[in-house]
C-alpha positions in Angstrom: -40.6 90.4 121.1 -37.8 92.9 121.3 -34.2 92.0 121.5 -32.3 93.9 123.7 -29.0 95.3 122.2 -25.7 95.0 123.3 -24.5 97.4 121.1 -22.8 100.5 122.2 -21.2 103.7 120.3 -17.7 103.0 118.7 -16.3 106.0 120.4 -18.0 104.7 123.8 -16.2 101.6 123.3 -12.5 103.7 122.7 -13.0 105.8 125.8 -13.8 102.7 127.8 -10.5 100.9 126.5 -8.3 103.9 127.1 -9.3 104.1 130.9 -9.0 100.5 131.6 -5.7 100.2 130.0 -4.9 104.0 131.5 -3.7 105.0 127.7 -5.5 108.3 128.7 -3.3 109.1 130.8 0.0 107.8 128.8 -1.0 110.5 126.2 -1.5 113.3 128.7 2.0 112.6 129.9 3.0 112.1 126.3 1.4 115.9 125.2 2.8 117.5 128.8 6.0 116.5 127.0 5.7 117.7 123.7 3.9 121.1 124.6 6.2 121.8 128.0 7.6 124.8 126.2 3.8 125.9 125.7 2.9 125.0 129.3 6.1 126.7 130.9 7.4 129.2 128.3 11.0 128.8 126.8 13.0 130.3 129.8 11.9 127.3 131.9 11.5 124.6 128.4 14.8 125.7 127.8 17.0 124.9 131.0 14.8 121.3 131.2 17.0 118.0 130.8 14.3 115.8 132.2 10.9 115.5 132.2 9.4 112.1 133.2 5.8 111.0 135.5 5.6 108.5 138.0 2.3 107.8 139.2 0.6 111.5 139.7 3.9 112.7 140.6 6.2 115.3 137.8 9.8 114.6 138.1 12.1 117.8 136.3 15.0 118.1 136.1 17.0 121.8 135.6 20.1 122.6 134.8 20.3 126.2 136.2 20.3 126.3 140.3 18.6 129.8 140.4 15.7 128.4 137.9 15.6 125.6 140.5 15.3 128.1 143.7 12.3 129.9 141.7 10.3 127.3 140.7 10.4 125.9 143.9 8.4 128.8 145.4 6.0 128.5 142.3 5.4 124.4 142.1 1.9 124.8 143.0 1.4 127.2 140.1 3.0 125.3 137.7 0.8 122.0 138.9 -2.0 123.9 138.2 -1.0 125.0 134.6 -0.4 121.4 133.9 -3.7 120.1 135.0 -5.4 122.8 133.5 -3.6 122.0 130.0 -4.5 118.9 130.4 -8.2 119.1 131.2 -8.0 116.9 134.7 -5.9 116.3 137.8 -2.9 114.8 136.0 -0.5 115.1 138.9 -0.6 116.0 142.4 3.1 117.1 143.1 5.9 118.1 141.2 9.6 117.3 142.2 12.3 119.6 141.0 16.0 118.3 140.7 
């Protein structure tokens, strides 16, 4: 009689715990972060004081009003380079203050 196996693949298991504890997203934020010089070239990396997720929603912060103006004409852009570095729908809407 066969036994039926409750095994499953150690990297099955890892993927599992990472979406029920929503780490994968914690270290999407976590490389948006580290790589937001990468994702938005040094002009805009530069002029950054604050970077920081709520939810699906990108809070920034910039330090120079006219970077401010531009990127607000561009924020659907720049949602779509960070969803694309990421490899899924990270966030939805970005805030610029």
């Amino acid at each position: 009689m066969a036994r039926k196996s409750n095994l499953i693949k150690i990297g099955d298991a890892i993927n599992q715990l990472f979406k029920q504890e929503k780490l994968d997203v914690k270290i999407s934020q976590f490389s948006v972060k580290n790589s937001w010089k990468d994702i938005v070239g040094e002009m805009i990396a530069k002029n950054t004081t604050e970077i920081y997720f709520n939810e699906k929603i990108l809070f920034i912060s910039l330090n120079s009003a006219a970077l401010k103006h531009e990127l607000s004409y561009n924020k659907e852009e720049l949602i779509k380079r960070i969803n694309n570095f990421c490899g899924y729908q990270l966030i939805q809407q970005l805030v610029i203050r």
